[in-house]
C-alpha positions in Angstrom: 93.7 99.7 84.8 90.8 101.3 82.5 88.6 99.4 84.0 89.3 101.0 87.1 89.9 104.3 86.0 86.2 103.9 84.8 84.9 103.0 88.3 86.3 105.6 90.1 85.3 108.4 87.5 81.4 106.9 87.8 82.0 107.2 91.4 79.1 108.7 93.5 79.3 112.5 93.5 80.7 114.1 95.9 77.9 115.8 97.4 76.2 112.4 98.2 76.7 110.8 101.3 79.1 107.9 101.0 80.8 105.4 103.2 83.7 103.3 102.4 84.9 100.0 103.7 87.6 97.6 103.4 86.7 95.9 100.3 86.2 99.2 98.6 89.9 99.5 98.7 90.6 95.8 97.6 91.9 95.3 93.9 94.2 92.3 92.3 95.1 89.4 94.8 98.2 90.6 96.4 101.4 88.2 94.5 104.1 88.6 97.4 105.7 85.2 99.0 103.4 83.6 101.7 104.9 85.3 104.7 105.9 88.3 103.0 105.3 91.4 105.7 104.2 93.1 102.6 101.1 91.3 103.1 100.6 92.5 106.3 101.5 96.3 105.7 98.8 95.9 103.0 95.6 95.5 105.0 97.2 97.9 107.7 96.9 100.5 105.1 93.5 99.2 103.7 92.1 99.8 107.3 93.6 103.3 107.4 92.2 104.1 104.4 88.6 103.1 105.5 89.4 104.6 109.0 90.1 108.2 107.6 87.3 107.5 104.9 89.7 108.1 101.9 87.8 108.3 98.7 89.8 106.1 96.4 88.8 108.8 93.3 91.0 111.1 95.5 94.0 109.0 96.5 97.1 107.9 94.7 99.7 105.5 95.2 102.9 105.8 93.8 106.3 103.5 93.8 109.0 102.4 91.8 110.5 99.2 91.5 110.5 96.2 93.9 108.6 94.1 95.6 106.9 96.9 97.5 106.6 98.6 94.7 103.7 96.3 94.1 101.6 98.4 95.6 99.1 100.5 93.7 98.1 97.2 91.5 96.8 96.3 95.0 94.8 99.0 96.4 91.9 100.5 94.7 92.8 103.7 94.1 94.8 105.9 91.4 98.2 104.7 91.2 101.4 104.7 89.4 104.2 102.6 89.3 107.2 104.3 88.0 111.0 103.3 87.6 113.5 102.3 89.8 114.4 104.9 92.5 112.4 108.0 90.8 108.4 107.1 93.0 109.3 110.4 94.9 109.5 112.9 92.0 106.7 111.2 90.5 104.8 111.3 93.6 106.0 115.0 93.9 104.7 116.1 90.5 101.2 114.8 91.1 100.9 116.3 95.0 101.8 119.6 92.8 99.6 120.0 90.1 96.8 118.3 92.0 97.6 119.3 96.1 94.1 118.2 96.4 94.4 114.7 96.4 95.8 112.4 99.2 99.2 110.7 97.6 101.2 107.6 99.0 104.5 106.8 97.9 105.8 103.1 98.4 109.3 102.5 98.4 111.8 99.8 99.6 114.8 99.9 100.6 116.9 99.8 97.5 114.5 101.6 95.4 114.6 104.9 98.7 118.0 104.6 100.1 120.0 103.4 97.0 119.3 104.8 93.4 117.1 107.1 95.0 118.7 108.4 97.5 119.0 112.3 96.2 115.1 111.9 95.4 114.7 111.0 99.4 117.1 114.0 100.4 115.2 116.8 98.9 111.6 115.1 98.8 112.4 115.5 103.3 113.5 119.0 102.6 110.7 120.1 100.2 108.2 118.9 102.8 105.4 118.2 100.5 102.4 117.6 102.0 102.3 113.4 101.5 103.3 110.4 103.1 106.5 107.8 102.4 106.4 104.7 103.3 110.1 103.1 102.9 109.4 99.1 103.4 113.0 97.6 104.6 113.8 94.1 104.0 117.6 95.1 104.1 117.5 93.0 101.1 117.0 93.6 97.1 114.2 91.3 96.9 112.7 91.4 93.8 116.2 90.7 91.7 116.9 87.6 93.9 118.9 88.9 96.4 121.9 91.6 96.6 123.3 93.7 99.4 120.7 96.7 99.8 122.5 99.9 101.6 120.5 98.6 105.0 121.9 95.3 105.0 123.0 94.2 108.3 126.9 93.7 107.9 127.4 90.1 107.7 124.6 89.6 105.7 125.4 87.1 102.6 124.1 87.8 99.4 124.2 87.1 95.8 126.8 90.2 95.1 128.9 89.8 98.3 128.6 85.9 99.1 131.0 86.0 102.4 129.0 88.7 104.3 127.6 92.7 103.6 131.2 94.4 104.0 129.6 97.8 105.0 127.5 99.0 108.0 123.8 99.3 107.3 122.9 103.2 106.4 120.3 103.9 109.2 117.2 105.9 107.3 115.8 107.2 110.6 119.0 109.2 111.4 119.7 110.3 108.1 116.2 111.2 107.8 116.4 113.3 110.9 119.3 115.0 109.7 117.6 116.8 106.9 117.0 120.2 107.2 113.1 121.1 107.4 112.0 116.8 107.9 108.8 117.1 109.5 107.2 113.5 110.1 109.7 110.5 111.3 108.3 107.2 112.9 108.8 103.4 112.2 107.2 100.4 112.6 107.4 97.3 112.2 105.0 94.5 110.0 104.6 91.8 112.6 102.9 94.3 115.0 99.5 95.5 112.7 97.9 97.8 115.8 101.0 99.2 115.7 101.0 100.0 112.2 97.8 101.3 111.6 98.1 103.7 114.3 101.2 105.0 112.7 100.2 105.1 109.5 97.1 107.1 110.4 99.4 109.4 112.6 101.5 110.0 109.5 98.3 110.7 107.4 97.2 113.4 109.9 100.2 115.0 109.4 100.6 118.4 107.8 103.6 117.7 105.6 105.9 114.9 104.8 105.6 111.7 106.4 108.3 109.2 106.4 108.1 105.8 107.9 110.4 103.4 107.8 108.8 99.7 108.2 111.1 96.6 109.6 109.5 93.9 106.9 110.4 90.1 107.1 111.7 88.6 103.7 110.9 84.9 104.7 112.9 84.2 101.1 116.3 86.0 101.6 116.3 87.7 104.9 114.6 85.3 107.3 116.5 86.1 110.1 116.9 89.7 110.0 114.2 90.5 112.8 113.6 87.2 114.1 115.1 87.7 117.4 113.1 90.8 117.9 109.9 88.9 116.5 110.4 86.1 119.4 112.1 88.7 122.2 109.5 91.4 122.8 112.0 92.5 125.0 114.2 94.0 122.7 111.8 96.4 121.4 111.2 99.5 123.3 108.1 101.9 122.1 108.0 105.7 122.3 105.0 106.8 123.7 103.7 110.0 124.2 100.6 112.1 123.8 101.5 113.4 120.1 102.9 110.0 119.1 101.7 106.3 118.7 100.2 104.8 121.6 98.5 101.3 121.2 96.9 100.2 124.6 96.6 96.3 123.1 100.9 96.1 123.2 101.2 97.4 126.6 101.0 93.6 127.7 103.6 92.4 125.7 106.4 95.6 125.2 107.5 96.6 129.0 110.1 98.3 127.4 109.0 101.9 127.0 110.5 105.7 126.7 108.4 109.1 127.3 109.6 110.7 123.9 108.2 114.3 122.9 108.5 113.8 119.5 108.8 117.9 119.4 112.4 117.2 120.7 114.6 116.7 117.8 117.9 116.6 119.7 116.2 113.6 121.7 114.9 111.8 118.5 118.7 112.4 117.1 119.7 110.4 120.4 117.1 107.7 119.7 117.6 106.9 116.6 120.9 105.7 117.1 120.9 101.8 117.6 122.4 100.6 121.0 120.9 97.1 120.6 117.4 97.7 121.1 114.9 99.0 118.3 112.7 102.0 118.6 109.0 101.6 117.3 106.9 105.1 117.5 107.5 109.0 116.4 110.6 109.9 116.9 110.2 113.9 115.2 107.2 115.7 114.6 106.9 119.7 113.7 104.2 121.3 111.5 105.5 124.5 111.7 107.6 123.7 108.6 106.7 125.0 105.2 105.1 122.9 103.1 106.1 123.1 99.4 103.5 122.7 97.4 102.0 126.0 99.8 105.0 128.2 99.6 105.0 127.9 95.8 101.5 127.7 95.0 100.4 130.0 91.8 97.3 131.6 91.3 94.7 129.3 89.8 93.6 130.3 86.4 90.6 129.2 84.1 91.3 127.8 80.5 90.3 131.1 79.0 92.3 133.3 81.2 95.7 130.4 80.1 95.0 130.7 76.4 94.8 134.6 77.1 98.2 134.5 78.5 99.7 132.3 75.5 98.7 133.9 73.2 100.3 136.9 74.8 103.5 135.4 74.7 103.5 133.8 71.2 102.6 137.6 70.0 105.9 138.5 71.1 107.4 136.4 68.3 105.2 136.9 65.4 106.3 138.7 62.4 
């Protein structure tokens, strides 16, 4: 990690010219299984990054545990990879002091929905300005396979052998149900035009950006989306001006819905599974506040801070 600290501090200035490409957002060899939709997330995110022209001296990546949580030892860029469940008040501390930079968060579904579910709550109704990407496997990956709150019911794993007992939480619909969300779409890894064109949609956005992304686990959860991988027909894509459109899957999905992701009562409706799955934005409304606006303090210069401390410690001498 100093090593690339070092790079990206001897960066070209800022008031050079610069163009970055793909490989200037490649670090370590990706780990993850062969097959792993990780993989393919990956370079989706790569290519947004060099599509938007992201300097990697101003973007961070942040996650917590998992195997998504991988993540920032991939991508050249800032990073930091926190604890279990805790990626969004990390992520939320750094968009604060430094509202500046461009800041990912990485997340699966355990680490978002699970142990970090309260985190997930407010970090939707803070509406910092920063994008969430919850990777959903419906599986606990990483610790060799337990019941994650999306697994499908059924589902055997190491902690409930005869089958999930629950119903899978749904994150779009609780997502949408959060007062002041901002930003909801998902996608899904086996479709890459699909997305990177999200992704850079959620970028664009001014505020919080949540996307959920359908992953394949080809160790523990095989099977989980391999009717919709083979049936095209059981997807159905929200288009619309303001959302995702990708010309290149209008050949293989027939199956679409005019959505105005300014509805929300619509993307309420949507969200709700009634057998088919729903790729696209289903919400999108700038007209929220973002947080790290609203609270913003005057900046002040180190002499003007010292000033002001030593104010206050003079209130306590002797």
């Amino acid at each position: 990690m100093s090593d690339l600290c070092c790079s990206l501090l001897s960066s070209t200035p800022d008031s050079e010219e610069r163009e970055w490409t793909i490989s200037d957002y490649e670090a370590a060899l990706a780990r993850w299984c062969p097959g792993c939709g990780d993989h393919a997330i990956l370079a989706a995110v790569q290519r947004m990054l060099e599509a938007e022209q992201l300097p990697p001296e101003q973007t961070v990546f942040v996650s917590g545990i998992g195997c998504a949580s991988r993540f920032p030892h991939y991508v050249r860029a800032y990073g930091f990879h926190g604890i279990h469940g805790r990626a969004l008040p990390i992520a939320t501390g750094v968009k604060l002091r430094r509202p500046d930079l461009n800041v990912f968060v990485v997340m699966g579904d355990g680490d978002c929905c699970s142990i970090g579910a309260a985190h997930w709550i407010h970090s939707i109704r803070y509406n910092l300005d920063m994008v969430a990407l919850m990777l959903d496997n419906g599986v606990y990956g990483l610790t060799k396979n337990q019941t994650s709150p999306t697994s499908p019911r059924g589902l055997p794993s190491n902690t409930q052998p005869r089958g999930a007992i629950l119903p899978p939480l749904n994150p779009i619909s609780a997502t949408l149900g959060v007062a002041n969300a901002s930003f909801v779409a998902q996608t899904a890894d086996w479709l890459p035009a699909h997305v990177f064109a999200t992704l850079r949609e959620a970028f664009r956005h001014h505020g919080f950006a949540f996307v959920r992304v359908l992953q394949r686990c080809p160790k523990y959860t095989e099977n989980i989306f391999s009717t919709l991988v083979h049936d095209p027909g059981l997807v159905e894509l929200m288009v619309h001006p303001d959302g995702v459109v990708v010309p290149e899957l209008d050949r293989m999905f027939k199956n679409k819905v005019q959505h105005d992701p300014a509805d929300l009562d619509a993307a309420r409706r949507l969200a709700v599974s009634d057998g088919n799955v729903r790729l696209g934005v289903f919400y999108r409304n700038e007209t929220h506040p973002v947080y790290e606006e609203t609270r913003a303090v005057p900046a002040r210069s180190a002499g003007e801070k010292l000033a002001l401390l030593n104010t206050e410690l003079d209130r306590y001498a002797v």
